[in-house]
C-alpha positions as CSV (number, residue, x, y, z in Angstrom):
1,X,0.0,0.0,0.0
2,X,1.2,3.3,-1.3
3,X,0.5,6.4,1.0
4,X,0.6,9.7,-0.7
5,X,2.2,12.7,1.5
6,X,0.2,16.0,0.4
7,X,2.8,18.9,-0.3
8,X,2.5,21.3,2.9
9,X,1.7,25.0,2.5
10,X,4.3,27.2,2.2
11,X,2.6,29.2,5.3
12,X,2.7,25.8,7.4
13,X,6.9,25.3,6.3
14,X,7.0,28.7,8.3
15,X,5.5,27.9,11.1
16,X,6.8,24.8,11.7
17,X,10.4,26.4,10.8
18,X,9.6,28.9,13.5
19,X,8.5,26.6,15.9
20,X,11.5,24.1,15.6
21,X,13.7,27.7,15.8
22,X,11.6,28.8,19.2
23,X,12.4,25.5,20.9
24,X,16.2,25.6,20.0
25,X,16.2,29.3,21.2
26,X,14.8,28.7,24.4
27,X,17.2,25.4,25.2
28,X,20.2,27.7,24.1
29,X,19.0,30.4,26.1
30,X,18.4,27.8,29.0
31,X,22.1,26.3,28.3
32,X,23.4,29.7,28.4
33,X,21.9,31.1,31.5
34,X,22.9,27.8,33.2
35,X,26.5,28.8,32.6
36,X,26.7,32.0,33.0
37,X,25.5,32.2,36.5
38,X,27.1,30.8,39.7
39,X,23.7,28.0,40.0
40,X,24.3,25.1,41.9
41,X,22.7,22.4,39.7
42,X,24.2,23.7,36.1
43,X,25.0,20.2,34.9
44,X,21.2,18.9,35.9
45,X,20.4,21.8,33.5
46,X,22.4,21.0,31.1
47,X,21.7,17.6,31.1
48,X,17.9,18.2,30.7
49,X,18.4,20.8,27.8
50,X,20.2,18.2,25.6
51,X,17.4,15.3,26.8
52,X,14.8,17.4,25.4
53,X,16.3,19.0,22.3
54,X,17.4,15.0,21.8
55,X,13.6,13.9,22.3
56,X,12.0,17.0,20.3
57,X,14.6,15.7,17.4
58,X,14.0,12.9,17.1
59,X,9.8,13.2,17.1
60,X,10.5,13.2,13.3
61,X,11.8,10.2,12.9
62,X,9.5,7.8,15.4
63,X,6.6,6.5,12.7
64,X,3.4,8.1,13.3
65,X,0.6,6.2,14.7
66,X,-2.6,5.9,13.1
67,X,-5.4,4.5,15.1
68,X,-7.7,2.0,12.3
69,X,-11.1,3.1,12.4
70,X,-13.7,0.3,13.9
């Protein structure tokens, strides 16, 4: 069985460009205020900044799943 992926809007590319550039922003900026102030847990931080960026990557690549229809 062939599945046919419809072309996305140009307007959609954006936003999902956007979005993918939000969430890298905000784990740099999280990274970044981490190390630039004396915190005690900086490595916990840094740690979970790489786990989600890691996760949020590779959403992409898991196969979807489709629930059949009864």
């Amino acid at each position: 069985m062939t599945t046919i992926v419809p072309a996305r809007a140009p307007a959609l590319r954006a936003l999902t460009l956007c979005l993918h550039l939000l969430v890298l922003g905000l784990l740099v900026l999280a990274v970044g205020r981490a190390l630039a102030g004396d915190r005690p847990h900086t490595g916990l931080v840094i740690a979970a900044a790489v786990t989600c960026g890691l996760v949020y990557a590779a959403g992409p690549v898991v196969p979807r799943v489709r629930r059949a229809r009864p």
